[in-house]
SEZA-241996 format. One record per residue (C-alpha): residue in three letters; x, y, z. Coordinates in steps of 0.25 Angstrom, whole numbers, padded with zeros to 4 digits, m for minus. Last residue first. Layout:
N
{"ALA"; {X; Y; Z}}
...
END
This chain:
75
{"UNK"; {m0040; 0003; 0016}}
{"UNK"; {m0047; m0004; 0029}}
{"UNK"; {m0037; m0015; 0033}}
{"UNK"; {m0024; m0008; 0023}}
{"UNK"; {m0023; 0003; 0032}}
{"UNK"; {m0022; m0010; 0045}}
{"UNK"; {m0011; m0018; 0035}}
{"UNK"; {m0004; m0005; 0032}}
{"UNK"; {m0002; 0000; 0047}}
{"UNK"; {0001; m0015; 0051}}
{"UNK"; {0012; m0016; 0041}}
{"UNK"; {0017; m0001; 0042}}
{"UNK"; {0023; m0002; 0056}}
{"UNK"; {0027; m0015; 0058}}
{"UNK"; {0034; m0017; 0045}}
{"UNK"; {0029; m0028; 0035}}
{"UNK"; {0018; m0019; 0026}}
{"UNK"; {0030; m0008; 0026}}
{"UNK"; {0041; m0018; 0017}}
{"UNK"; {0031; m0020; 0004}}
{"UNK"; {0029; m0004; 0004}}
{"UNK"; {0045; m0001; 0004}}
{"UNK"; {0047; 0013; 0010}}
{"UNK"; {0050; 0026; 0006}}
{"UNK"; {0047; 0036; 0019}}
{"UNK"; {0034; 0046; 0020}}
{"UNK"; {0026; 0034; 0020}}
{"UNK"; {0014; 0033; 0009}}
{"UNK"; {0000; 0026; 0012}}
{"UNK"; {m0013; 0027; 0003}}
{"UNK"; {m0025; 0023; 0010}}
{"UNK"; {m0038; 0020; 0002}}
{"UNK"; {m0051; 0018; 0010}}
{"UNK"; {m0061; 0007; 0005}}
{"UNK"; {m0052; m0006; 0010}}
{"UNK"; {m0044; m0015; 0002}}
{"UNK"; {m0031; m0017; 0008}}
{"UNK"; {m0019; m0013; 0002}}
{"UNK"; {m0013; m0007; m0010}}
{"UNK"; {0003; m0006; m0011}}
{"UNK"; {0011; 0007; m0017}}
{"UNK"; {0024; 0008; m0022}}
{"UNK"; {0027; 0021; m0030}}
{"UNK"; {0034; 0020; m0042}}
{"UNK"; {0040; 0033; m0050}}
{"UNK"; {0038; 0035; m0064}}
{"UNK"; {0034; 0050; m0066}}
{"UNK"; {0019; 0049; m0066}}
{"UNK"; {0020; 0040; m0053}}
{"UNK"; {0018; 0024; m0055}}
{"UNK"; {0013; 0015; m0043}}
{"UNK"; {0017; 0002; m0039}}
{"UNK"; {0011; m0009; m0033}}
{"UNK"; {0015; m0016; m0019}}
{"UNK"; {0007; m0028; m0016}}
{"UNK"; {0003; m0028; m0003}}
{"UNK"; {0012; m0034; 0009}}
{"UNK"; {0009; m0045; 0013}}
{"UNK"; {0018; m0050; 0028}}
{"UNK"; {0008; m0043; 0039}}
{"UNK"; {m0005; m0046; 0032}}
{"UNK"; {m0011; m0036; 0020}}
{"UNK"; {m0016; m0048; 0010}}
{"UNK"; {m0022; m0042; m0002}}
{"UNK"; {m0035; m0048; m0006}}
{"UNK"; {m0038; m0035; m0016}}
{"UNK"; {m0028; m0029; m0020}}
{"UNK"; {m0032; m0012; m0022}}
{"UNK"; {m0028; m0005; m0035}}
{"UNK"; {m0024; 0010; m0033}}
{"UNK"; {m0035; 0020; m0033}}
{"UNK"; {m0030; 0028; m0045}}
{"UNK"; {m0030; 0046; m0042}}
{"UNK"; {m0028; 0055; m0053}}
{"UNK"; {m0016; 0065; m0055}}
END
């Protein structure tokens, strides 16, 4: 299976209270997999918790908000 870069938005807005736009990914046997693009830095960072979660809902808690914000400063 090849790698795709996934589409950066550029201008997005990543205060506390904006959450990234989520988009959806397509796996060879149909399933959706979430996934949202954030910041616009020269170092990709992909991010996976070991729990299901909702990805619009983490950017508002106090724990994965400002980790996300600051990854999202330099990736």
């Amino acid at each position: 299976m090849g790698t795709h870069p996934l589409p950066r938005l550029a201008g997005q807005d990543h205060t506390p209270g904006v959450v990234p736009e989520t988009l959806y990914a397509k796996t060879p046997d149909g399933v959706y997999i979430a996934y949202q693009v954030a910041g616009e830095g020269p170092v990709d960072v992909a991010w996976q918790t070991a729990f299901g979660g909702n990805v619009d809902v983490m950017w508002d808690t106090p724990v994965f908000g400002p980790l996300f914000r600051e990854i999202a400063s330099f990736a």
